[in-house]
RODO-2510 file (C-alpha; in nm, 4 decimals, decimal comma):
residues 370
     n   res          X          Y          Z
     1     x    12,3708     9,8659    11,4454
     2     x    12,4226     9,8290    11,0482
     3     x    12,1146     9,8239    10,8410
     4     x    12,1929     9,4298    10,7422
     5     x    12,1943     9,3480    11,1324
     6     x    11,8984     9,4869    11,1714
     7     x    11,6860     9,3076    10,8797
     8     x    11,8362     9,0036    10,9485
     9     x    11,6927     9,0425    11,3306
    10     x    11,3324     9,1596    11,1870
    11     x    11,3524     8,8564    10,9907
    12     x    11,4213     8,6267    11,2208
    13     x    11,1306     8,8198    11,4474
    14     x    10,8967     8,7689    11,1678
    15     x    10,9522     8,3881    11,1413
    16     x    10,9159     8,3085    11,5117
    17     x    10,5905     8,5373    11,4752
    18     x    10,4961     8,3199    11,1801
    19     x    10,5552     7,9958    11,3374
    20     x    10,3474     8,1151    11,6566
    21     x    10,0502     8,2011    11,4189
    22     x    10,0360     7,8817    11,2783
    23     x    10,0861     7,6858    11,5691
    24     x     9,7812     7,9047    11,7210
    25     x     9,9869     7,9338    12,0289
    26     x     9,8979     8,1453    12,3456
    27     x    10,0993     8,4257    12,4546
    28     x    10,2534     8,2372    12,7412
    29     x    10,3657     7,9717    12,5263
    30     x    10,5520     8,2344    12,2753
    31     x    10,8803     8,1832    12,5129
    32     x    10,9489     7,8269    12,4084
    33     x    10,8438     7,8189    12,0615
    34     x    11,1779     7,7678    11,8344
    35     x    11,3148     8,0641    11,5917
    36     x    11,3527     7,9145    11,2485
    37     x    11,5719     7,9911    10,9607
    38     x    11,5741     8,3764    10,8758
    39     x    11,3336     8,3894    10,5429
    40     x    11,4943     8,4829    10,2022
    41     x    11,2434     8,7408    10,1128
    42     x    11,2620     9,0625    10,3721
    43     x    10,9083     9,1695    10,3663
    44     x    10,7402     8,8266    10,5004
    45     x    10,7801     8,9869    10,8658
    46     x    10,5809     9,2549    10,8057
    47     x    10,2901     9,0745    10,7144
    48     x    10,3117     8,7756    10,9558
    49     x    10,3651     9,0256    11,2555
    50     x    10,0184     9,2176    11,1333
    51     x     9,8716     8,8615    11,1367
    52     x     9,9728     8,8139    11,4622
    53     x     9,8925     9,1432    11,5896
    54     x     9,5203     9,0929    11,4626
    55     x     9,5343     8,7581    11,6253
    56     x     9,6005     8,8958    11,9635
    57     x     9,3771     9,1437    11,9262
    58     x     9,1111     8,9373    11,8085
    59     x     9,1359     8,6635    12,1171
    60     x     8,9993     8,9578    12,3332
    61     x     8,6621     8,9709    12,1497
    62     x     8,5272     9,0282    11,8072
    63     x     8,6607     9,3758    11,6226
    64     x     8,6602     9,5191    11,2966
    65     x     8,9910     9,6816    11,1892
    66     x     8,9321     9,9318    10,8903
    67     x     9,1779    10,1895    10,8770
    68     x     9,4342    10,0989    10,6116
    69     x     9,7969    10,1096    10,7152
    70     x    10,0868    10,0794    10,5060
    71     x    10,1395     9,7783    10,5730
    72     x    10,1521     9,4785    10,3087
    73     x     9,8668     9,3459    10,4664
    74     x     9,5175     9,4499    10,6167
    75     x     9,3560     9,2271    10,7864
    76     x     8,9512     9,3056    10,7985
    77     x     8,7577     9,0890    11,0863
    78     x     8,4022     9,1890    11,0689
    79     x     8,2186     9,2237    11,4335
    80     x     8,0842     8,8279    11,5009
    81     x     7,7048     8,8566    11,5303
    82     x     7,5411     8,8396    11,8337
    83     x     7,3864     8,5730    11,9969
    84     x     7,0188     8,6604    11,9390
    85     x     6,7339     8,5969    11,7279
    86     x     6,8260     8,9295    11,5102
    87     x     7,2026     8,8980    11,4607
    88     x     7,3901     9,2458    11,3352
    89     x     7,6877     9,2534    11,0799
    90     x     7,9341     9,5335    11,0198
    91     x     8,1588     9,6085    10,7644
    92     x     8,4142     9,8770    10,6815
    93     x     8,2546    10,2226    10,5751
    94     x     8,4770    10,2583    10,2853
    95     x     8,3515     9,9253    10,1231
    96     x     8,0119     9,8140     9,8878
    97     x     7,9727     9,5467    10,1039
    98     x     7,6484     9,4243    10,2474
    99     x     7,4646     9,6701    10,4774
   100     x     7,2752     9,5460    10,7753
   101     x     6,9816     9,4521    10,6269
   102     x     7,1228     9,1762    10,4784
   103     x     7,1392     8,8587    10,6810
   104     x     7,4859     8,7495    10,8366
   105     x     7,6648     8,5423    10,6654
   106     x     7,7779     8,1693    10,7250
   107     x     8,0922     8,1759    10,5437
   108     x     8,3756     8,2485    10,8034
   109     x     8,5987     8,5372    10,8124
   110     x     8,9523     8,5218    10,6687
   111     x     9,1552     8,5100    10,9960
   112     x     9,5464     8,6162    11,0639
   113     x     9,6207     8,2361    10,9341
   114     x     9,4992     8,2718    10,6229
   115     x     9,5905     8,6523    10,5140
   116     x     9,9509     8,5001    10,5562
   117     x     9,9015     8,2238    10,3311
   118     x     9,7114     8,4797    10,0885
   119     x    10,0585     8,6766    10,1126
   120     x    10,2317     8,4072     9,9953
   121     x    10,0301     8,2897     9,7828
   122     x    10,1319     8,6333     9,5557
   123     x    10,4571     8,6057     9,6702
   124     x    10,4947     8,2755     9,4611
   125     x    10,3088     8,3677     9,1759
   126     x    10,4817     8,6932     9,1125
   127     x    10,8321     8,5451     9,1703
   128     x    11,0044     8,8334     9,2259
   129     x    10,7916     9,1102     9,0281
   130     x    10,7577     9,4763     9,1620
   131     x    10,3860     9,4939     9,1732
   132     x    10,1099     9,6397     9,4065
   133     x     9,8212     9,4226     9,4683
   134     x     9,5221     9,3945     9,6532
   135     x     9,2881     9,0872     9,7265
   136     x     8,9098     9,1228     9,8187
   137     x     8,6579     8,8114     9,9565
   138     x     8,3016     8,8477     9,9422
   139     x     8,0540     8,6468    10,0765
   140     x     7,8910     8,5186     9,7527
   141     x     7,5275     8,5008     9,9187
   142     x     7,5225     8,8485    10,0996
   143     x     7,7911     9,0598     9,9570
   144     x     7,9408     9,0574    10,3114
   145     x     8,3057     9,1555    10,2887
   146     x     8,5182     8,8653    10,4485
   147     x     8,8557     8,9883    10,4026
   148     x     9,0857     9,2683    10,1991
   149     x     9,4651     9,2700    10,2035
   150     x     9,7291     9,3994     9,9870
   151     x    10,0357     9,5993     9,9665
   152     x     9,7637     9,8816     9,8433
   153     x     9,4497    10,0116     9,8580
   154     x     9,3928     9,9809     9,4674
   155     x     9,1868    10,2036     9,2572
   156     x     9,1602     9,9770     8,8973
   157     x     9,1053    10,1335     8,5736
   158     x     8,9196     9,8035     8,4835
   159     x     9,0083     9,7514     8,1372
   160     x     8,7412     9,4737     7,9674
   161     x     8,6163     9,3798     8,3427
   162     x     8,3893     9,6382     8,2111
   163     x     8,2492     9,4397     7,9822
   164     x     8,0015     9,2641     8,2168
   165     x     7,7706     9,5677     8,2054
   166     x     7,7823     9,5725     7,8377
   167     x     7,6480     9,1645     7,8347
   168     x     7,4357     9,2438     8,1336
   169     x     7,2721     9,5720     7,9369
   170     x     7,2431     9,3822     7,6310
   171     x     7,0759     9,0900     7,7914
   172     x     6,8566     9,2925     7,9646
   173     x     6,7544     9,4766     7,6360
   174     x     6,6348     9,1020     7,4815
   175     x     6,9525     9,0999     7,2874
   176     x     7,0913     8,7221     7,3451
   177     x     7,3679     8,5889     7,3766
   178     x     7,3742     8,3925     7,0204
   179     x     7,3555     8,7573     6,8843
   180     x     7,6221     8,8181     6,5867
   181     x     7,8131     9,1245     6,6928
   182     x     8,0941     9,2911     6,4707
   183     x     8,4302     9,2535     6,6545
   184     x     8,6786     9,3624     6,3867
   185     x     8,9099     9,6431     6,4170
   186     x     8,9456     9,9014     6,4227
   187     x     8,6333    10,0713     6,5403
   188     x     8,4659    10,3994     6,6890
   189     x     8,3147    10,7044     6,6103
   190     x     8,6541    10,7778     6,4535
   191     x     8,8180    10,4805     6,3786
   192     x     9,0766    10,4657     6,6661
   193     x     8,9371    10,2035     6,8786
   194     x     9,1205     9,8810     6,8382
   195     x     9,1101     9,4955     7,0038
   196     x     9,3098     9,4404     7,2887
   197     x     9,7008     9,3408     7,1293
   198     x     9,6139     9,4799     6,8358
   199     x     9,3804     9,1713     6,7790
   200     x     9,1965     9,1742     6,4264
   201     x     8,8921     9,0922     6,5706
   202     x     8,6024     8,8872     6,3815
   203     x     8,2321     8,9162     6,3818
   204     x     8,0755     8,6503     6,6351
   205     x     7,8066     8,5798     6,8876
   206     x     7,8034     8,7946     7,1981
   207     x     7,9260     8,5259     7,4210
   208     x     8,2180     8,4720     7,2188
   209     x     8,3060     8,8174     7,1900
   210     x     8,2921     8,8230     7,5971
   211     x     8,4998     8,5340     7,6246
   212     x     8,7703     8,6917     7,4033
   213     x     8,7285     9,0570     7,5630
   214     x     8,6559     9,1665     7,2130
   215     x     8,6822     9,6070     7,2430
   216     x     8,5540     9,6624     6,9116
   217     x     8,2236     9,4303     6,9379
   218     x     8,1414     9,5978     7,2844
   219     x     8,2105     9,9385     7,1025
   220     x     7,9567     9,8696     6,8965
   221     x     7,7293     9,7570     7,1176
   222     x     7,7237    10,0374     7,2849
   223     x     7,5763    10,2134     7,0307
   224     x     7,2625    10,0568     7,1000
   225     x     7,2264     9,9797     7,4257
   226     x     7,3721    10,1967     7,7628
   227     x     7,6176     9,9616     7,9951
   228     x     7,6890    10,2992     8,1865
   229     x     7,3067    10,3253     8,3041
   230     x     7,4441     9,9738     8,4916
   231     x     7,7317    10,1584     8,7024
   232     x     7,4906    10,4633     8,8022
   233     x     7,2129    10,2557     8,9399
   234     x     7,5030    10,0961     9,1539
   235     x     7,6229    10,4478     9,2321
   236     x     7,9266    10,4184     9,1046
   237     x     8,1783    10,6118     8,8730
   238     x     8,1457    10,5697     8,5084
   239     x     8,2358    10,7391     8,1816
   240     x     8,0863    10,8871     7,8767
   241     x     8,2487    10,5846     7,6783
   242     x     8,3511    10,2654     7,8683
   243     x     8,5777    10,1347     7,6623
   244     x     8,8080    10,4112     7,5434
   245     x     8,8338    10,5626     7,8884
   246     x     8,6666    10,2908     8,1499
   247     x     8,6115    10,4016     8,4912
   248     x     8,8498    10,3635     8,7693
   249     x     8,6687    10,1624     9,0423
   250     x     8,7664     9,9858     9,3881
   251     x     8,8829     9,6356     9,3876
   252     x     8,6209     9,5976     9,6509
   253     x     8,3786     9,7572     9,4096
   254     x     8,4444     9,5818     9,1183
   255     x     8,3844     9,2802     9,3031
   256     x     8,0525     9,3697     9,4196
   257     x     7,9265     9,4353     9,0997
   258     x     8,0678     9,1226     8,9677
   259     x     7,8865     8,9207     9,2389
   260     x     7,5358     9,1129     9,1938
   261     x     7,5488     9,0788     8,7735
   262     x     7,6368     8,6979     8,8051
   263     x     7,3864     8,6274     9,1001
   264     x     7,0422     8,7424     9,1613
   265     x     7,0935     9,1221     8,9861
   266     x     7,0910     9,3082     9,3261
   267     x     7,3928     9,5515     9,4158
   268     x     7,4297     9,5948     9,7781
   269     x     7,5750     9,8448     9,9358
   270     x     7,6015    10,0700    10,3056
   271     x     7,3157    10,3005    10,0993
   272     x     7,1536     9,9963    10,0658
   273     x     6,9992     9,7304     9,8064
   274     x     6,9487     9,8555     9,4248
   275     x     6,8382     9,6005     9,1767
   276     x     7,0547     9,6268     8,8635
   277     x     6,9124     9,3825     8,6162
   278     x     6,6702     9,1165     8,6710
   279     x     6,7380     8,7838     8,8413
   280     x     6,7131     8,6010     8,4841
   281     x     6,9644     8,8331     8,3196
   282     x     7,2052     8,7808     8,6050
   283     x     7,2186     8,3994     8,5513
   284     x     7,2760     8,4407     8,1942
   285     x     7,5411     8,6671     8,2363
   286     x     7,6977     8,3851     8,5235
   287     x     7,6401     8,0808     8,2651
   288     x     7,9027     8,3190     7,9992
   289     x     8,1477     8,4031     8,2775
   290     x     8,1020     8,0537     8,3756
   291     x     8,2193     7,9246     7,9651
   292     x     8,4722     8,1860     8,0002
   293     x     8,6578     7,9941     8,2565
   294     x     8,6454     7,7034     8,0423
   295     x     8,7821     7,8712     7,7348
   296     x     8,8622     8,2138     7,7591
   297     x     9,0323     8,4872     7,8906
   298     x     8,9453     8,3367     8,2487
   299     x     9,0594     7,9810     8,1981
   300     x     9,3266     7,9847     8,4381
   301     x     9,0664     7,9984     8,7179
   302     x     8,8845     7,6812     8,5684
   303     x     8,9134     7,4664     8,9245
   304     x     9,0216     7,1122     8,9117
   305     x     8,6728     6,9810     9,0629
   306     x     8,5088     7,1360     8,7855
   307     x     8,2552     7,3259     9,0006
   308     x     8,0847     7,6126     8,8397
   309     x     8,3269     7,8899     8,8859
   310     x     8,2032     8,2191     8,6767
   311     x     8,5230     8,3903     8,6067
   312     x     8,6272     8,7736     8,4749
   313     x     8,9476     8,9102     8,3827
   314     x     9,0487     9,3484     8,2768
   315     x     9,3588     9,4454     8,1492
   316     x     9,4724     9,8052     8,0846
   317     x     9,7994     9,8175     7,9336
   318     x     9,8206    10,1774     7,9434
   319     x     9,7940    10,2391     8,3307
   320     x     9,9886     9,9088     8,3836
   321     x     9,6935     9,7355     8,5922
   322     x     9,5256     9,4010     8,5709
   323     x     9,1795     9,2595     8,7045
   324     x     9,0788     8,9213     8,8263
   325     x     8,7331     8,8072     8,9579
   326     x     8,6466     8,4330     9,0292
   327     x     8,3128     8,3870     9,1531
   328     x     8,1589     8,0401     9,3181
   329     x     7,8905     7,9830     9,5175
   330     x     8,0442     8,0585     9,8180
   331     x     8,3419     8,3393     9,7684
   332     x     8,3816     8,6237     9,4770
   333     x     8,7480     8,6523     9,5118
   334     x     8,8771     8,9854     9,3421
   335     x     9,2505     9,0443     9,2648
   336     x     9,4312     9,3855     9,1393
   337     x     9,7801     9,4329     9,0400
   338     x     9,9621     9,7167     8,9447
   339     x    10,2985     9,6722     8,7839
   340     x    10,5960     9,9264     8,9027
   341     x    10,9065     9,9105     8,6902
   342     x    10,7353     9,8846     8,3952
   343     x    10,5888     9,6289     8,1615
   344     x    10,7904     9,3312     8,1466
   345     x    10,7240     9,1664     7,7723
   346     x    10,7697     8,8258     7,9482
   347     x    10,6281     8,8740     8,2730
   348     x    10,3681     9,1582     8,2666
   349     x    10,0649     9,0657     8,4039
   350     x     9,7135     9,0497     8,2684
   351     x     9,3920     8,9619     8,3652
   352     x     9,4056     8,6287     8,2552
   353     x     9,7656     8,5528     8,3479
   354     x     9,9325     8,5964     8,7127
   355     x     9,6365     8,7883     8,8179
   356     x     9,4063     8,4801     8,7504
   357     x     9,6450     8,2748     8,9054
   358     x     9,6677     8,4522     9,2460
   359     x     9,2432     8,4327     9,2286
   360     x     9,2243     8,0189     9,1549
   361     x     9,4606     7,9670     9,4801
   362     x     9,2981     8,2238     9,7229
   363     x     8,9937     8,0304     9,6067
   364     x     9,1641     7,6766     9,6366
   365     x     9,2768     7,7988    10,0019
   366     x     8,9300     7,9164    10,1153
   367     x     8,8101     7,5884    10,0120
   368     x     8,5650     7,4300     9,7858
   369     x     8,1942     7,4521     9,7660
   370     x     7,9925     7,2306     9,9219
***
């Protein structure tokens, strides 16, 4: 059989799988269901025949799938809590998710459904790019990881995402937000350090500088205050200077510390609970990622309802990956992608661009908040 026979029969196998996901239908009623028109993008069977598979799988009683495949999608269904007065959670052991002493969450599980509208979802919004991604849910509440898929695993260098521990340390020192802070460039111990672009940079309050991912004003912050003691009370990786050389962290990671330095301070992981800043430092730091949906780097995840939506972009040009965390009161949503031929002047994506994008419709698809 030629190679073309055989795609075109995996893609007509991955439609009919498709259609029976969506149609919820039993495994006795797979025989009648109709094949529809092969797809015009290849890898779309891959992903709705893991769906499936994960829907079979899970009509024979709760699981938790956590070895990563190669396929474009992993589909993670925590273990359902049991039906008693002290309900237990897992999660995967690879993940900074909530441990069990946190209380189960309400917020559903992504099922099979929705991990194949998530994969469309980037298929649209790249149109055709060559990029890796990967796509995280939290629980917003309990750090309980909900769902992770992607075509990768990815390990972000996170590129001005950082940032939040420098507003978070600075806070926490009883430097405010209305703070003037020197943005221009260039900047460092030697002069090399320069705004994101190539940006001139001005000098402005903190807030603003956070909104327009300023390098050069959290350079110098950094000279007064330490946004790295932040990462090692999470227990996570960090570097001698954050912003020349930030640390390369988890999507799943990133999002976690995201949720605990816009909520109530608290990182949670399987070692446990570790409070990172106070309570009232972590809703200052949500009310600035909160403007910066409004009118910076994260206004492309400003949602339509207007709902308080706290929202954090990273770019790093030089390892060709981009950063996007929406947080609401129900879901932190964290998306990575890593281009692969190359940065495409028109196309490459940032932070704030496609990568924001692909965050406000996961979002929009899991629903608002009540």
């Amino acid at each position: 059989m030629r190679s073309d026979e055989l795609e075109a029969q995996l893609d007509e196998l991955g439609d009919w799988l498709e259609a029976a996901v969506g149609a919820s239908l039993r495994p006795d009623q797979l025989g009648g269901a109709a094949v529809p028109t092969p797809p015009s993008r290849p890898r779309r069977w891959v992903i709705a025949a893991t769906a499936a598979v994960a829907l079979a799988i899970g009509a024979m009683g709760a699981l938790a799938i956590d070895d990563f495949r190669d396929d474009p999608v992993e589909v993670i269904v925590p273990v359902s809590p049991a039906p008693s007065s002290t309900p237990t959670t897992t999660a995967p052991s690879t993940s900074t998710t909530a441990s069990s002493t946190v209380p189960p969450t309400t917020v559903p599980v992504l099922d099979a459904a929705t991990t194949v509208a998530v994969g469309r979802i980037v298929d649209e919004v790249l149109d055709g790019s060559e990029e890796a991604w990967s796509v995280v849910v939290l629980d917003t509440t309990t750090g309980r990881l909900l769902g992770r898929m992607g075509t990768d695993r990815l390990v972000v260098p996170s590129g001005s995402a950082i940032h939040m521990t420098h507003l978070a340390a600075a806070i926490e020192s009883g430097i405010g937000v209305e703070t003037v802070v020197d943005g221009r460039s260039p900047c460092g111990r030697d002069g090399t350090v320069e705004n994101f672009g190539g940006g001139r940079g001005i000098e402005g309050r903190l807030d603003g500088q956070t909104h327009s991912a300023s390098r050069c004003a959290m350079q110098r912050l950094a000279e007064t205050i330490d946004p790295g003691a932040v990462l090692e009370r999470a227990g996570l990786a960090t570097t001698p200077d954050l912003i020349v050389d930030p640390p390369e962290l988890e999507v799943a990671e990133l999002a976690e510390l995201a949720r605990a330095l816009t909520g109530d301070g608290r990182f949670r992981s399987e070692s446990g609970v570790v409070e990172l800043v106070s309570e009232a430092t972590a809703v200052e730091v949500r009310e600035v990622y909160e403007a910066n949906t409004r009118g910076g780097t994260a206004s492309r995840m400003f949602p339509d309802d207007r709902t308080p939506t706290a929202g954090i972009t990273g770019t790093n040009t030089d390892l060709l990956h981009a950063i996007a965390i929406l947080r609401d009161d129900r879901f932190v949503v964290a998306v990575a992608l890593r281009d692969l031929d190359g940065w495409n002047d028109d196309r490459r994506p940032t932070g704030g661009g496609q990568t924001a994008e692909i965050a406000r419709a996961v979002r929009d698809l899991l629903g608002q908040p009540d």
